[in-house]
C-alpha positions as CSV (number, residue, x, y, z in Angstrom):
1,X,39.5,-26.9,57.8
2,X,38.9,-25.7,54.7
3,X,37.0,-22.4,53.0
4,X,35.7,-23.0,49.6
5,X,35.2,-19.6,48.0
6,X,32.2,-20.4,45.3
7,X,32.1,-18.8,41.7
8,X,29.0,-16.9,41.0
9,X,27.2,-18.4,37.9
10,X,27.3,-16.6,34.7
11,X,24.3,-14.1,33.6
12,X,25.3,-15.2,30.1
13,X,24.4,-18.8,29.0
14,X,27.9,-20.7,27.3
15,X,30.9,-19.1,26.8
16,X,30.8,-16.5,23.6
17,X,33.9,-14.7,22.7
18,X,33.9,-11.0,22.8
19,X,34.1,-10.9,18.5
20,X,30.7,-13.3,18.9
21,X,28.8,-10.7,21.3
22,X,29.7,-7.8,19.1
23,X,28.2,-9.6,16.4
24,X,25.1,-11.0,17.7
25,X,23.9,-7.7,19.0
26,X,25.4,-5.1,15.9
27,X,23.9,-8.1,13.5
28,X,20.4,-6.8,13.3
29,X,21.6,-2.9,11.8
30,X,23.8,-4.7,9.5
31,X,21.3,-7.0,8.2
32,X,18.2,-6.1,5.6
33,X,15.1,-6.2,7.0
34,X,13.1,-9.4,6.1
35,X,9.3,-10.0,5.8
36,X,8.5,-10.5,9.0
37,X,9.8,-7.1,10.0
38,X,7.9,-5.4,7.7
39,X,5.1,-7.1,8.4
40,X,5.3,-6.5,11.8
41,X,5.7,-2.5,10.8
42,X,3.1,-2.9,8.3
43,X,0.8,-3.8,11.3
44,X,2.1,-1.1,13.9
45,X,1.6,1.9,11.0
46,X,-1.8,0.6,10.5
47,X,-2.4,0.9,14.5
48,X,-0.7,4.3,14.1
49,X,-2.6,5.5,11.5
50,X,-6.0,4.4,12.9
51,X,-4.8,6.8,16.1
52,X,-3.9,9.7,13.6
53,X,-7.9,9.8,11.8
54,X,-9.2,9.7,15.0
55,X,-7.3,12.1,16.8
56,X,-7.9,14.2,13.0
57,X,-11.2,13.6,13.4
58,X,-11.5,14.8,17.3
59,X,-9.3,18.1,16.2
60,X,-11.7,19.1,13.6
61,X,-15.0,18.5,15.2
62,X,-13.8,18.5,18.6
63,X,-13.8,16.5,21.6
64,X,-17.7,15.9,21.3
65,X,-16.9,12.6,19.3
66,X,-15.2,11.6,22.5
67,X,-17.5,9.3,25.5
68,X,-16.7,12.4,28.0
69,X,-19.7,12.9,29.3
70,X,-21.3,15.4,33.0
71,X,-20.0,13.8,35.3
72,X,-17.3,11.7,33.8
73,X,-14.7,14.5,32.5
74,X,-11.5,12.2,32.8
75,X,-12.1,9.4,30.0
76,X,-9.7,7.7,28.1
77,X,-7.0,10.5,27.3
78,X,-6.1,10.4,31.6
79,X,-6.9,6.3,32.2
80,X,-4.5,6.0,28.7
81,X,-1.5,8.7,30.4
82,X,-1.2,6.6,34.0
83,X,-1.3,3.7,31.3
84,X,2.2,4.6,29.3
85,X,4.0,6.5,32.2
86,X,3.2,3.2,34.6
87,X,4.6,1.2,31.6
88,X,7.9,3.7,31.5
89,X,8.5,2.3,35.1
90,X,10.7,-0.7,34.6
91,X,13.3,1.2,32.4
92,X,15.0,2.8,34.8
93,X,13.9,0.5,37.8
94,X,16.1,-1.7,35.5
95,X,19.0,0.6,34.7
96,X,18.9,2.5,37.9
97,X,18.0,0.6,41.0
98,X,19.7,-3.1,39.6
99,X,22.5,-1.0,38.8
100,X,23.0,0.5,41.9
101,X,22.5,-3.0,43.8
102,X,24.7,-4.9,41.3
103,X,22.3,-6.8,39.8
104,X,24.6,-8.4,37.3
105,X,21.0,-10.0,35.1
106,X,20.1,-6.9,34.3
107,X,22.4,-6.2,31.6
108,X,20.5,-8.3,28.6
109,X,17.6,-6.9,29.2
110,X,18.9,-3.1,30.6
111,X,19.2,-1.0,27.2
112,X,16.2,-2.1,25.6
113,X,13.8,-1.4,28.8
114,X,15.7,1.9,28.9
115,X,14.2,2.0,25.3
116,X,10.8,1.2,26.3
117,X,10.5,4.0,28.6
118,X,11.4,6.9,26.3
119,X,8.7,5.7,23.7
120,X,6.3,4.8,26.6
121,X,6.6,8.6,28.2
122,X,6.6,10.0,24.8
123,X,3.5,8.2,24.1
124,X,1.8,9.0,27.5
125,X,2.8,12.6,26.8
126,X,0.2,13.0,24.0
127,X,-2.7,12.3,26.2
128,X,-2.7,15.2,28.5
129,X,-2.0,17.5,25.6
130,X,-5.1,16.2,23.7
131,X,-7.0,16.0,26.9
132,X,-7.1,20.0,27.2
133,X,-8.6,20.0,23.6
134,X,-6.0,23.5,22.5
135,X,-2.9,21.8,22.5
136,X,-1.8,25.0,21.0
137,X,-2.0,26.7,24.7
138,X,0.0,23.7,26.5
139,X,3.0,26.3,26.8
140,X,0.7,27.8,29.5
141,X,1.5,25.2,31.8
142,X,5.4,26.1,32.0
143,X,5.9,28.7,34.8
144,X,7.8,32.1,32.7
145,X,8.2,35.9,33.0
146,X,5.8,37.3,31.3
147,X,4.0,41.2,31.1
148,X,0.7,40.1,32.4
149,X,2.2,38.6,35.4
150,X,0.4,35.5,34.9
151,X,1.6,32.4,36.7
152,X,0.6,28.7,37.1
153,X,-1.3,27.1,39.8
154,X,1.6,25.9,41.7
155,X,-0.7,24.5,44.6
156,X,-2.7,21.8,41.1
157,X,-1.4,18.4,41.1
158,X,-2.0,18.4,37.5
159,X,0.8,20.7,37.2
160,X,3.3,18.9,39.3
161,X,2.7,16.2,36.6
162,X,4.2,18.4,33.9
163,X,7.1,18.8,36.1
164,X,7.5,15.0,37.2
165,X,7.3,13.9,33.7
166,X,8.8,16.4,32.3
167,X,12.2,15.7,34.5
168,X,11.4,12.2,34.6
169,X,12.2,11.8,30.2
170,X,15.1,14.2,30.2
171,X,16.9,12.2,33.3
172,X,15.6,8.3,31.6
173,X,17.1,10.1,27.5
174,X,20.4,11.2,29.5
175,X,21.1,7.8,30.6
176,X,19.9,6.0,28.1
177,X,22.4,7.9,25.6
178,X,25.3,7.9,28.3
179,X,24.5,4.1,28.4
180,X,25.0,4.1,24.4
181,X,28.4,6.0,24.1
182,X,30.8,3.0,23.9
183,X,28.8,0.9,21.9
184,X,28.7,3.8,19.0
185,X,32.0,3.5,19.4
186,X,32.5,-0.1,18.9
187,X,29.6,0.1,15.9
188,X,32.1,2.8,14.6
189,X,35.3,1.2,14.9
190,X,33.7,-1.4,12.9
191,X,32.8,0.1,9.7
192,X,34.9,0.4,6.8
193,X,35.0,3.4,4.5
194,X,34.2,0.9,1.8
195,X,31.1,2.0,0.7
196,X,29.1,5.6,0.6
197,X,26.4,3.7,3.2
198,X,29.3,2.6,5.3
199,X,31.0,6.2,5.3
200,X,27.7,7.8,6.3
201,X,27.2,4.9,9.4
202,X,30.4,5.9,10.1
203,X,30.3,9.4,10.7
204,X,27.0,9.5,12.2
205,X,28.4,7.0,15.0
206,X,31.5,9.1,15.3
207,X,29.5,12.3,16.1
208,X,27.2,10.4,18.7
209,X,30.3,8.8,20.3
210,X,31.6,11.5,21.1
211,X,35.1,10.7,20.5
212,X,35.3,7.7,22.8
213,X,38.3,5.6,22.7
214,X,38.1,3.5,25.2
215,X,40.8,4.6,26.9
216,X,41.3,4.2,30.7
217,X,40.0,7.8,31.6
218,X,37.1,7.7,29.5
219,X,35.9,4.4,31.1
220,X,36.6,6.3,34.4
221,X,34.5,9.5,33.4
222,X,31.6,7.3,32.1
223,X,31.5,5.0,35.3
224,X,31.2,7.9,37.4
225,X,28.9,9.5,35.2
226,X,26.5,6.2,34.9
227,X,26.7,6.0,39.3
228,X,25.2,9.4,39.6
229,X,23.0,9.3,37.1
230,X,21.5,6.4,38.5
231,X,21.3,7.8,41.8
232,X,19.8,10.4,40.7
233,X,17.2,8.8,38.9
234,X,16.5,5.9,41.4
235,X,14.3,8.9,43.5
236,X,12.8,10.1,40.4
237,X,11.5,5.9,39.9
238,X,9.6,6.3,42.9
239,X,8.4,10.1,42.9
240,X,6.6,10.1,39.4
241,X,4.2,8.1,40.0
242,X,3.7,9.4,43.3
243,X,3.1,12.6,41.7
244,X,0.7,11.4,38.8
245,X,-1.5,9.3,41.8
246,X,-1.6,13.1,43.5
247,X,-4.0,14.0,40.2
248,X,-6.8,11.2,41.9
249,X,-5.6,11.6,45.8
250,X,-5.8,15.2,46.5
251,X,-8.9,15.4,46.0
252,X,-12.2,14.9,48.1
253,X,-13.7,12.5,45.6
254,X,-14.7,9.5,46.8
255,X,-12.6,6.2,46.0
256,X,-10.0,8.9,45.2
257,X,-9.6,10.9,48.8
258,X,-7.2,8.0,50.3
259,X,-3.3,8.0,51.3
260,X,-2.4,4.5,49.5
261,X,-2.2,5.6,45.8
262,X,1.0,6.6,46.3
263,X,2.6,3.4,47.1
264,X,0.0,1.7,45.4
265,X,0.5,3.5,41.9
266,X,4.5,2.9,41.9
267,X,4.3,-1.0,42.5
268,X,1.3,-0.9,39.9
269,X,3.9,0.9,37.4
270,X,6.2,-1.2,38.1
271,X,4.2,-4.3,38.1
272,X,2.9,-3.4,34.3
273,X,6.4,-2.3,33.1
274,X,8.0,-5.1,33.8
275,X,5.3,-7.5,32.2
276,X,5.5,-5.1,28.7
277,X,9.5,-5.1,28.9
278,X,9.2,-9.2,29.3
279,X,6.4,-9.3,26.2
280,X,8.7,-7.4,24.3
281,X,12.1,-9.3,25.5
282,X,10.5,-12.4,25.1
283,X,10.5,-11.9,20.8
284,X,13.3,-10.2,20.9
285,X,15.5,-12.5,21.8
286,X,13.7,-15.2,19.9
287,X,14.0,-12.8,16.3
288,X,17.6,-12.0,16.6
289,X,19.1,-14.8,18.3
290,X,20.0,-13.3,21.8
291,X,18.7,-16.3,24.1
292,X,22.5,-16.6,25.0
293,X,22.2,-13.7,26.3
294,X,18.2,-12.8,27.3
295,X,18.5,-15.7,29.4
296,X,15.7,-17.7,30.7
297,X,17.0,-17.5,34.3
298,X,16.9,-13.5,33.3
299,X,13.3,-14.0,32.6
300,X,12.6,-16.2,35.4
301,X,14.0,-13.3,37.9
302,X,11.8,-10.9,36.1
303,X,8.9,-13.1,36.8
304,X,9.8,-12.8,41.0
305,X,9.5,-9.6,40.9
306,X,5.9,-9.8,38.9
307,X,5.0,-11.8,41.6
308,X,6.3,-9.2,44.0
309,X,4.8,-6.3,42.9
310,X,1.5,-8.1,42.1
311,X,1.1,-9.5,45.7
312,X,1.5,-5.5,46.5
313,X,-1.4,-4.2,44.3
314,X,-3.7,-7.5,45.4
315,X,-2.5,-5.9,49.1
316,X,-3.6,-2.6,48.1
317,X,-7.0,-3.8,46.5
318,X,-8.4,-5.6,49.9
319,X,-6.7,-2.4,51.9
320,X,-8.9,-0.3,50.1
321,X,-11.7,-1.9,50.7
322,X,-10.9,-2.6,54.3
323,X,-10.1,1.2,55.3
324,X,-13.2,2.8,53.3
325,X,-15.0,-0.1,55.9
326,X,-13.4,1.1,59.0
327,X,-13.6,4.9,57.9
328,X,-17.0,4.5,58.6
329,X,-17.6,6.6,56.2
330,X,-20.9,6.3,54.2
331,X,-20.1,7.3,51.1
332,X,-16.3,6.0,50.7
333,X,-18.1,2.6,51.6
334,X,-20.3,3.2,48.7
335,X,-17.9,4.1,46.3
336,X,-16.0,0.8,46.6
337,X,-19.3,-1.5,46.8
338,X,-20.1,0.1,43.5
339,X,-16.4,-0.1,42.1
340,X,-17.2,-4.5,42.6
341,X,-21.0,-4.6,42.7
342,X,-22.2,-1.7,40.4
343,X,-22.6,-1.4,36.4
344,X,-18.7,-1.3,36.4
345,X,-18.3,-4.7,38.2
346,X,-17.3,-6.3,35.1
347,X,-14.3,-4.3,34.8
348,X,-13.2,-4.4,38.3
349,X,-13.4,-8.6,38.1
350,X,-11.4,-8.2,35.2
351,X,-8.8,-6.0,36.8
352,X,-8.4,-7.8,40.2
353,X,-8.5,-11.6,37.6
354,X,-5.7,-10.6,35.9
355,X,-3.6,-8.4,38.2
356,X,-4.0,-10.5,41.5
357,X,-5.2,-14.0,40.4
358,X,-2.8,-14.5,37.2
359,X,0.3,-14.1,38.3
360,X,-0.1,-16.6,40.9
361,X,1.1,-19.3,39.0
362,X,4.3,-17.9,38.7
363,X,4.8,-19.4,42.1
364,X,5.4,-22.8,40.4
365,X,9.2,-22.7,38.8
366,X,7.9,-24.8,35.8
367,X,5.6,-22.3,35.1
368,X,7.7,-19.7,35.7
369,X,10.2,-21.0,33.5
370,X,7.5,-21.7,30.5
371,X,7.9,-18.6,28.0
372,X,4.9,-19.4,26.2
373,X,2.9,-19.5,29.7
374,X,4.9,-16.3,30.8
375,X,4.3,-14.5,28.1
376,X,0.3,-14.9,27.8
377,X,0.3,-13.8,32.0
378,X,2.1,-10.6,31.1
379,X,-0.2,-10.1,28.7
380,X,-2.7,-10.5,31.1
381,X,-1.0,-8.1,33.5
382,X,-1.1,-5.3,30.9
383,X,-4.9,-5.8,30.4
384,X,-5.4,-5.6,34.1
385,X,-3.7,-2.6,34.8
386,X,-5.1,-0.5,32.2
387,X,-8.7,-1.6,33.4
388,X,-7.5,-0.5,37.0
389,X,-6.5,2.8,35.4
390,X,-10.5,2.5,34.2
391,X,-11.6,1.3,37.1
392,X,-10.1,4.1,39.6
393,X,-10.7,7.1,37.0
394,X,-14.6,6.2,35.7
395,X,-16.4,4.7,38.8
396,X,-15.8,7.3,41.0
397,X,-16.5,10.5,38.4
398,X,-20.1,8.5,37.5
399,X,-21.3,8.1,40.7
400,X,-20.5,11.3,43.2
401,X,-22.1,13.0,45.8
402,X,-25.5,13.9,43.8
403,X,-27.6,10.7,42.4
404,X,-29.0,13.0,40.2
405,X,-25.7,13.6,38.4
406,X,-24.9,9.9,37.9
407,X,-24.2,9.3,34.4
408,X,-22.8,5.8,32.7
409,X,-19.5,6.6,30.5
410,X,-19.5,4.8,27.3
411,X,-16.2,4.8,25.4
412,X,-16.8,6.3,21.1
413,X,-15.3,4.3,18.1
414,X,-12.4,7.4,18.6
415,X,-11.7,6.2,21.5
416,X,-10.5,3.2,21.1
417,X,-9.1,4.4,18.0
418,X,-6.9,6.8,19.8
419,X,-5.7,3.5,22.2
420,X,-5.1,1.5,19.5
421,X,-3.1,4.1,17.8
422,X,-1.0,4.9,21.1
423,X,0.2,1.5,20.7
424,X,1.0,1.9,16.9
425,X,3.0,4.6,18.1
426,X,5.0,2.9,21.3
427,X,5.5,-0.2,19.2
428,X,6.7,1.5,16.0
429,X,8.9,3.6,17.9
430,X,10.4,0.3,19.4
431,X,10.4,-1.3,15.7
432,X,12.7,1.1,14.5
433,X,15.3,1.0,17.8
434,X,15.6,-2.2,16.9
435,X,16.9,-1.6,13.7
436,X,18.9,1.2,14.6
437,X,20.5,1.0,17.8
438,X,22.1,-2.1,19.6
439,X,19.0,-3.3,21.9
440,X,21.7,-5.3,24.3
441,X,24.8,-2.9,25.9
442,X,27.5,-4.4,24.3
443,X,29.8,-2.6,26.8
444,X,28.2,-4.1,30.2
445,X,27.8,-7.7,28.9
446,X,31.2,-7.8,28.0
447,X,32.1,-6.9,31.6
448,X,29.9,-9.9,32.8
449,X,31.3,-12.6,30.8
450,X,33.2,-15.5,32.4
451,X,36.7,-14.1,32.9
452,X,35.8,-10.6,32.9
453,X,36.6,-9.9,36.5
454,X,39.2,-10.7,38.4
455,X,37.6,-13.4,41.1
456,X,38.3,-16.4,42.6
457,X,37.4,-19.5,41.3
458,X,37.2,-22.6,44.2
459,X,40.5,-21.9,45.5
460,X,40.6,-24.0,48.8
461,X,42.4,-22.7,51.5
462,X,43.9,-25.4,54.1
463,X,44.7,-25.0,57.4
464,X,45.1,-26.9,60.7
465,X,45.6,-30.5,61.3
466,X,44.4,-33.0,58.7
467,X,46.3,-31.4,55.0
């Protein structure tokens, strides 16, 4: 008899040297930026700036110009924060949760969705601030001693928020800097003194490396460090979005009042997340040569769990509709026959076509496999959730309790440009990392190349009669 131990594949395609992965991923800071990139920023500052006249615009003659309207108080500025945090999602799902199961595939694509969530919470961060219309006042909302002994609402939901996001960027910047300590060092170690430019690189990356030098104790302090970080913020995944569907659940509005947004809003964040880290991954690797390593099998998995995390939010669409049925409830039934049958309908056929009927196809491994195909469904996916962020928030605010407070919400030209300059913002932000930082951990796809670990390789191991 004889026990074949089997070599697990490779997460990176051919066999690069070590020198070759430095290269490929440092290549991109060392290199002059060519048209295209400033094209592309070119396009993301104009987003950007359309964002800044219109926010200008709603600070000097005040939140009027928005569609807010009696009944529909929550427009844009809250559909647009569950937007961005949702997208903020993947990062650490990514970093924290893959890392904690050993997922070895995540780490092409690990750093840069780290990435994405810092820009995507910073961005979602705006919106509640411009929401309140004073800014100015937002300290308010942070519980401190004070003479007049005034406190926060501790019992609001919308205050928990401030807390849950709050923790949820300083935990996802922690670990995304712990995650870039070696490979400041490596960026460090190798630039010359040649040149004033060089000199300046070089003590820039020597102060944010912190003195790393590689040495056996500081890879021992930084794997620990790295393990209970991402414990840590593996609870904090699942808890934030919890937290921000608390700001619709808590209350007694109907199409709001129900126990499923929790569950429902993480797989929707995570649903969304993923399909904006893939969009973005998907050029990446194309513009600076990093298929070898953003494989397409690493795509591919990202696309199961797509499908996953769709068939969850298609669940938690029909469980909707079946529990407002059963409640017996009069006017929960309503709410949901107006969310697919009333003057909103439209946006709910969007939502449910692109977040339960697109990524269907990705049950067909050629399709799956397509990136041209994958990339226009994750498109798709965005679209969709952002109209279920629509959907949930302006259906049930325009048609309460009292028909005679039924209003139809009808987004402004500052509206949209306020969207539109969000993603100027997220997008720039992302521009920019790419030129700056390695968007690929140099350290952890070094320690997943062939030969890496110490592993068996086929041995065969004979026993018994027969050899």
């Amino acid at each position: 008899m004889s026990i074949e131990l089997t070599h697990e594949p490779s997460v990176i395609a051919g066999k690069p040297s070590l020198k070759q992965i430095d290269a490929s991923i440092i290549k991109p800071m060392n290199e002059v930026p060519n048209k295209k990139f400033f094209m592309a920023i070119t396009l993301t500052l104009t987003m950007l700036s359309i964002g800044a006249v219109s926010l200008g615009m709603s600070f000097y003659r005040g939140l009027g110009l928005w569609g807010v309207n009696n009944p529909v108080g929550w427009g844009f500025a809250i559909i647009n924060f569950v937007f961005w945090v949702g997208i903020g999602h993947a990062g650490t799902l990514i970093s924290a949760i893959l890392y904690l199961f050993r997922q070895k595939w995540r780490t092409g694509i690990a750093r840069f969705a780290e990435g994405m969530t810092i820009f995507a919470v910073m961005t979602a961060g705006i919106f509640p601030l411009i929401h309140v219309g004073r800014p100015w006042l937002a300290g308010y909302l942070f519980p401190y001693p004070n003479q007049h002994s005034l406190w926060v609402n501790f019992t609001s939901p919308l205050l928990w928020d401030v807390f849950a996001v709050s923790t949820y960027f300083t935990v996802s910047f922690v670990f995304w800097y712990i995650g870039l300590v070696p490979d400041f060092a490596t960026m460090r170690d190798r630039l010359s003194n040649s040149t004033a430019v060089d000199k300046i690189k070089k003590t820039i990356y020597s102060v944010l490396s912190l003195g790393w030098r590689f040495s056996n104790r500081h890879w021992s302090h930084y794997e620990m460090m790295y393990l209970v970080l991402a414990g840590f913020a593996t609870p904090l995944v699942l808890s934030v979005h919890t937290i921000v569907s608390f700001d619709f659940a808590v209350s007694i509005m109907p199409g709001w009042h129900t126990t499923i947004f929790p569950p429902y809003f993480v797989a929707g964040a995570v649903f969304s997340g993923f399909a904006m880290v893939q969009n973005a991954l998907i050029i990446i690797r194309k513009v600076f040569d990093l298929e070898y390593i953003i494989t397409l099998d690493t795509l591919e998995k990202m696309n199961k769990i797509i499908i996953v995390t769709g068939l969850m939010v298609g669940y938690a669409y029909g469980m909707e509709f079946f529990i407002a049925w059963y409640s017996g409830h009069e006017v929960e039934s309503f709410a949901f026959l107006n969310r697919a049958f009333g003057p909103y309908a439209w946006a709910y056929w969007i939502m449910v076509s692109c977040n339960v009927i697109a990524p269907q196809f990705f049950w067909f491994k050629k399709l799956r496999t397509n990136i041209p195909f994958m990339f226009v469904v994750a498109v798709l996916v965005n679209v969709g959730m952002w109209f279920e962020r629509f959907v949930i928030t302006v259906t049930s605010l325009s048609r309460d309790y009292l028909p005679s407070s039924w209003a139809y919400y009808t987004p402004t030209i500052y509206d949209f440009g306020i969207l539109i300059g969000s993603f100027g913002w997220f997008f720039t932000l992302l521009l920019i990392f790419t030129r700056t930082m390695p968007v690929v951990s140099i350290a952890e796809v070094k320690a997943v190349v062939d030969g890496a670990q110490p592993s068996h390789h086929g041995i065969g191991h004979s026993t018994g009669e027969g050899h």
